[in-house]
C-alpha positions as CSV (number, residue, x, y, z in Angstrom):
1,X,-107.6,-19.4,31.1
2,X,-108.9,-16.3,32.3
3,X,-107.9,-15.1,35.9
4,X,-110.0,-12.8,38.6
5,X,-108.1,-9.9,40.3
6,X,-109.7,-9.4,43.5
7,X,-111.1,-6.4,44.9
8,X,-111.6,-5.1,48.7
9,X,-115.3,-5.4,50.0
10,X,-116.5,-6.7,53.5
11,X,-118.3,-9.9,54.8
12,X,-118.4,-10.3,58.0
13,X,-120.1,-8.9,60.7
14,X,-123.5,-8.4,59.3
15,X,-126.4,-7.7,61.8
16,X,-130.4,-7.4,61.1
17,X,-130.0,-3.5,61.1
18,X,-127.1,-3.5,58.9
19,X,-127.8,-5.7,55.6
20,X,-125.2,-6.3,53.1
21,X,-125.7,-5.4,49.3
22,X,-124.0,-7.2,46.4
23,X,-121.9,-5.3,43.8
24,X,-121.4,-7.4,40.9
25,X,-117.6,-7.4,39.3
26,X,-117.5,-9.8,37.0
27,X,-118.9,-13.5,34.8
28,X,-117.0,-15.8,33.5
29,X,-117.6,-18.3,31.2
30,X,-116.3,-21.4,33.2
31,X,-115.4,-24.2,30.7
32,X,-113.9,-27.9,31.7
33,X,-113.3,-27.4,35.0
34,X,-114.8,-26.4,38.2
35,X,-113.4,-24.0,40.8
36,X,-112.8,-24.9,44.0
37,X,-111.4,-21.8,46.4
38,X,-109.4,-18.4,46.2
39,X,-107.5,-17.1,48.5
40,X,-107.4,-13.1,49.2
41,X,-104.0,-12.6,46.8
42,X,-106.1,-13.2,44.0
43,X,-104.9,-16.9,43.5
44,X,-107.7,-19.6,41.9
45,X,-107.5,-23.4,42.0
46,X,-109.8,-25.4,39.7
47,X,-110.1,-29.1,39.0
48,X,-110.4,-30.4,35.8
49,X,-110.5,-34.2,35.8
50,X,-107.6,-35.9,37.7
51,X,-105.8,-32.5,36.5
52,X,-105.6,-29.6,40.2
53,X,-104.3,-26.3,38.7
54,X,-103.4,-23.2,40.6
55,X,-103.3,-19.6,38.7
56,X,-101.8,-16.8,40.7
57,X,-100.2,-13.7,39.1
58,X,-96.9,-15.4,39.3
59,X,-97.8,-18.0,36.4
60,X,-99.7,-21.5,36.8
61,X,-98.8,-24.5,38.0
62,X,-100.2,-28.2,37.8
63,X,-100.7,-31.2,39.6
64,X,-102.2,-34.5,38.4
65,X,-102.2,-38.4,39.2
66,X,-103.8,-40.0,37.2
67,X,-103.4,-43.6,38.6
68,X,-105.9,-42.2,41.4
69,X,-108.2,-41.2,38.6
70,X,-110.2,-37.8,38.9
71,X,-110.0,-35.5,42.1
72,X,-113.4,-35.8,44.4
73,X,-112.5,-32.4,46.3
74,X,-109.8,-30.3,47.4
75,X,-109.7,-28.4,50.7
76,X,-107.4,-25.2,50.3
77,X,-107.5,-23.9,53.8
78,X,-104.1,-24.5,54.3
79,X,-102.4,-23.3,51.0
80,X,-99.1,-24.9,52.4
81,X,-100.6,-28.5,52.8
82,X,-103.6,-28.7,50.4
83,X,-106.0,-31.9,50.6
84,X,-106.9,-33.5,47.4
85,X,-109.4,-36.1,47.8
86,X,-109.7,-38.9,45.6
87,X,-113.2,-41.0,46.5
88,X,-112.8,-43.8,44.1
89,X,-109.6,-45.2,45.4
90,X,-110.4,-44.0,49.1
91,X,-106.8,-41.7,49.2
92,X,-105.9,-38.5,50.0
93,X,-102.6,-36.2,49.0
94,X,-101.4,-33.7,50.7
95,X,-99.5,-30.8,48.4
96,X,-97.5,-28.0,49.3
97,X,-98.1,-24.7,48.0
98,X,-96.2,-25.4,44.5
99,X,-98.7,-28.5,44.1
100,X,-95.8,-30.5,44.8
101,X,-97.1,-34.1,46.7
102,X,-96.1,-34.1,50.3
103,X,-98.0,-37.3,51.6
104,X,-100.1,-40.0,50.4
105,X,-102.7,-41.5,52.4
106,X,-104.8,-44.5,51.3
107,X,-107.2,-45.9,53.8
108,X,-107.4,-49.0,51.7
109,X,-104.1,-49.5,54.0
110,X,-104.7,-48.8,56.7
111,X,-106.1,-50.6,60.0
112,X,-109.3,-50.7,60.9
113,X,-110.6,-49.9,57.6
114,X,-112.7,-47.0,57.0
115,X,-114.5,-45.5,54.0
116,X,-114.1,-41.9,53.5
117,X,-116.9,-39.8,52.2
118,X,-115.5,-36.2,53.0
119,X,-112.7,-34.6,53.5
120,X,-111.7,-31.1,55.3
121,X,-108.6,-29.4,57.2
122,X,-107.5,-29.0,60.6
123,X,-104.5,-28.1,62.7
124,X,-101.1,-29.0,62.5
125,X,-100.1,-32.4,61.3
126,X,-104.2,-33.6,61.1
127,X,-107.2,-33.4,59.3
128,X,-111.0,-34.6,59.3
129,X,-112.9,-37.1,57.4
130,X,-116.5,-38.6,57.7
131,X,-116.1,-42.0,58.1
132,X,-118.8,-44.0,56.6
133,X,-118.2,-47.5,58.0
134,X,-118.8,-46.0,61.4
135,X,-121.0,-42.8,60.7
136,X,-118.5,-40.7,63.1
137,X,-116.2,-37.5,61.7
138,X,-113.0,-38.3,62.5
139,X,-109.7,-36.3,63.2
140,X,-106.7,-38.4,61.7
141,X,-103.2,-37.7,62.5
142,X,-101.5,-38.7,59.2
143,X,-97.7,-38.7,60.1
144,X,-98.4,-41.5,62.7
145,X,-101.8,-42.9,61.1
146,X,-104.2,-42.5,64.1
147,X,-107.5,-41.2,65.0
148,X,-106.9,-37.9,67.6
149,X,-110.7,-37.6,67.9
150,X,-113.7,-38.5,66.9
151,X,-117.9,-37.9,67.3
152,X,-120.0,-39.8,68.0
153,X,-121.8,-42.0,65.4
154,X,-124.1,-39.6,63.4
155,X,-127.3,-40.8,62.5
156,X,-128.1,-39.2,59.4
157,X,-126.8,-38.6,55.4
158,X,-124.3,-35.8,55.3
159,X,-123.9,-33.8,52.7
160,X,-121.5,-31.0,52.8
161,X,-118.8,-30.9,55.5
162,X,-116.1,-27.9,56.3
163,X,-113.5,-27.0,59.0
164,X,-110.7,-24.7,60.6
165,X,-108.1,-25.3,63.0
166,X,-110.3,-25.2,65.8
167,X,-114.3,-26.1,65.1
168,X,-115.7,-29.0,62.1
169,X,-118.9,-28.4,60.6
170,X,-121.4,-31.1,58.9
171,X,-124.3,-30.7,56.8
172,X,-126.6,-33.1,57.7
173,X,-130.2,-33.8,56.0
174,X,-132.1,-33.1,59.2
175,X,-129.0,-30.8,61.6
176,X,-125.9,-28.5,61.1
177,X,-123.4,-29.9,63.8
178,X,-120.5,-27.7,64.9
179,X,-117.8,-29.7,66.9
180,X,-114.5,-28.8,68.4
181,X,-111.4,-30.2,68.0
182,X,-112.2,-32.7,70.6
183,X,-115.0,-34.0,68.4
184,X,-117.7,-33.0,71.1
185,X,-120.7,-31.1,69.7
186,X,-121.4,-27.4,70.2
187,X,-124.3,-26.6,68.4
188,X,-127.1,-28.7,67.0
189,X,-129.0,-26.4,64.3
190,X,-132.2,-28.0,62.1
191,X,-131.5,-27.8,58.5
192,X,-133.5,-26.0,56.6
193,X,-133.0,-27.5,53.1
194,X,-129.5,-26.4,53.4
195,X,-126.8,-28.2,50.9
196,X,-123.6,-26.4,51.5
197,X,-121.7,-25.3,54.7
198,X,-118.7,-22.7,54.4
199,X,-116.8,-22.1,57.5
200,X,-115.2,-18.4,57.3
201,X,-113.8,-16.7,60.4
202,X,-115.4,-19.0,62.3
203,X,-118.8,-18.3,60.9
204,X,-121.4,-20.9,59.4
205,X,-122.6,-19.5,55.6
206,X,-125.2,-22.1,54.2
207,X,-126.3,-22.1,50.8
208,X,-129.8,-24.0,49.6
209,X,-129.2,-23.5,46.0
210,X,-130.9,-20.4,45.8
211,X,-129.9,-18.1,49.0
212,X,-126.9,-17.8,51.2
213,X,-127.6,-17.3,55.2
214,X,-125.3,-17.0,58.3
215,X,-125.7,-18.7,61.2
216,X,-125.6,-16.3,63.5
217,X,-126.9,-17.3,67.6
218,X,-127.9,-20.7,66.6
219,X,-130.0,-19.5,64.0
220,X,-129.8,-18.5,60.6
221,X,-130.3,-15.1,59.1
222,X,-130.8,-14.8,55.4
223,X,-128.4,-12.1,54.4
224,X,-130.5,-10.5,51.7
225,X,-128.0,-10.4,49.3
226,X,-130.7,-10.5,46.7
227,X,-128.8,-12.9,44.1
228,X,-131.9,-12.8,41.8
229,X,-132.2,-15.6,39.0
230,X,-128.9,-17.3,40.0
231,X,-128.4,-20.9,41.0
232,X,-126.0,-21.5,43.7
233,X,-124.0,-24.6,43.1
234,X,-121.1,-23.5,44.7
235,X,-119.9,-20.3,46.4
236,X,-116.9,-19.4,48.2
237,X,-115.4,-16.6,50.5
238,X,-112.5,-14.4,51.1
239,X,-112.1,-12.2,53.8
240,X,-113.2,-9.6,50.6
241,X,-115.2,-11.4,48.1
242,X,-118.2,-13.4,47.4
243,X,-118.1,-16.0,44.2
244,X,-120.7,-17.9,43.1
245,X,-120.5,-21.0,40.7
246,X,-123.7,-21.7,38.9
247,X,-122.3,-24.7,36.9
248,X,-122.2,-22.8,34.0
249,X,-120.4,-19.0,35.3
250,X,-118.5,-18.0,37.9
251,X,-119.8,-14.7,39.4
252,X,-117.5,-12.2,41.2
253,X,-119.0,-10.3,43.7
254,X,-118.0,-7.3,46.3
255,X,-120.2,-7.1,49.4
256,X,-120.8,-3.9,51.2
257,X,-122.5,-3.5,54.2
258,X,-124.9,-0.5,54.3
């Protein structure tokens, strides 16, 4: 499989007066499996299946279970303890950052049951899920199986959901909701036929299939980046690069800021 190497452009702190422009690297032809982050040394992760590889310029390595069937999502925030996400069998794993498992989690376990629809990092020994059977995001604790905090009950379908160590993010059908770690909300934003959320330097970028925009004072701004004739199924930042996964290719981009 082919692999990108990466190179330096800028993405954040765009202002109306100073619009970025795209510089397009590279396409390629993305076959069986679907990307799903990079991190700035160049390193790719993909799923394919129940299969979770990671090629960096040190070789490739694997990870698969495939008693748990094929991988919903995985949440590479934290290289060192990677989420994979397993919907079917309501379990997550927790890898280190030689795809080695670390932890199992499976909710069908554990008390009061819960149905988890997404799945995102946080800070030290946590993470957060949405919680269907309550309609809250939740931040679990997983060495001692408890909820730290939690929102309240949310109202509406969500549909793409993303966090750091300090702020969660959900993609509603009607809102963007940004909460802290204490699960109280900080911003209530309408969505406007947004269906992805990226959190990057603590910045909102929403996707709507066709452009990408940054939330910038409670309100988006369309960055301009005049993607022309490209669907957005995915896309993905580094502190350098834009990539954008159209189900078919993944396109490499540098951004520049006039």
């Amino acid at each position: 499989m082919r692999r990108f190497f990466f190179f330096i452009g800028l993405f954040y702190g765009f202002t109306l007066l100073a619009q970025p422009e795209l510089e397009h690297i590279n396409s390629i032809q993305v076959s069986n499996y679907t990307p799903v982050g990079f991190l700035n040394s160049g390193d790719e992760y993909v799923i394919n299946g129940s299969t979770f590889t990671l090629f960096s310029n040190k070789g490739e390595l694997q990870f698969s279970n495939i008693g748990l069937g094929n991988i919903s999502s995985a949440d590479i925030f934290n290289p060192l303890k990677i989420l994979l996400f397993y919907s079917n069998f309501n379990t997550v794993l927790l890898l280190d950052n030689r795809l080695t498992e670390i932890q199992k989690i499976d909710f069908n376990t554990i008390s009061p049951y819960r149905t988890i629809t997404h799945v995102s990092s946080a800070a030290k020994n946590s993470f957060w899920y949405f919680n269907q059977e309550n309609q809250r995001a939740e931040l679990f604790d997983y060495r001692s199986n408890t909820v730290i905090a939690q929102t309240l009950p949310i109202q509406a379908e969500v549909v793409s959901m993303d966090s750091d160590y300090n702020y969660c993010y959900l993609l509603t059908k009607d809102f963007i909701l940004c909460y802290n770690y204490q699960g109280s909300l900080l911003k209530k934003i309408p969505n406007k036929d947004y269906n992805q959320i990226v959190a990057h330097n603590e910045e909102i970028y929403l996707s709507n299939g066709k452009d990408i925009d940054m939330v910038k004072e409670n309100e988006p701004i369309n960055l301009s980046l005049k993607i022309k004739d490209l669907l957005i199924k995915r896309f993905y930042l580094t502190d350098e690069t834009l990539y954008i996964y159209d189900g078919e290719k993944l396109h490499q981009f540098q951004i520049k800021s006039e």
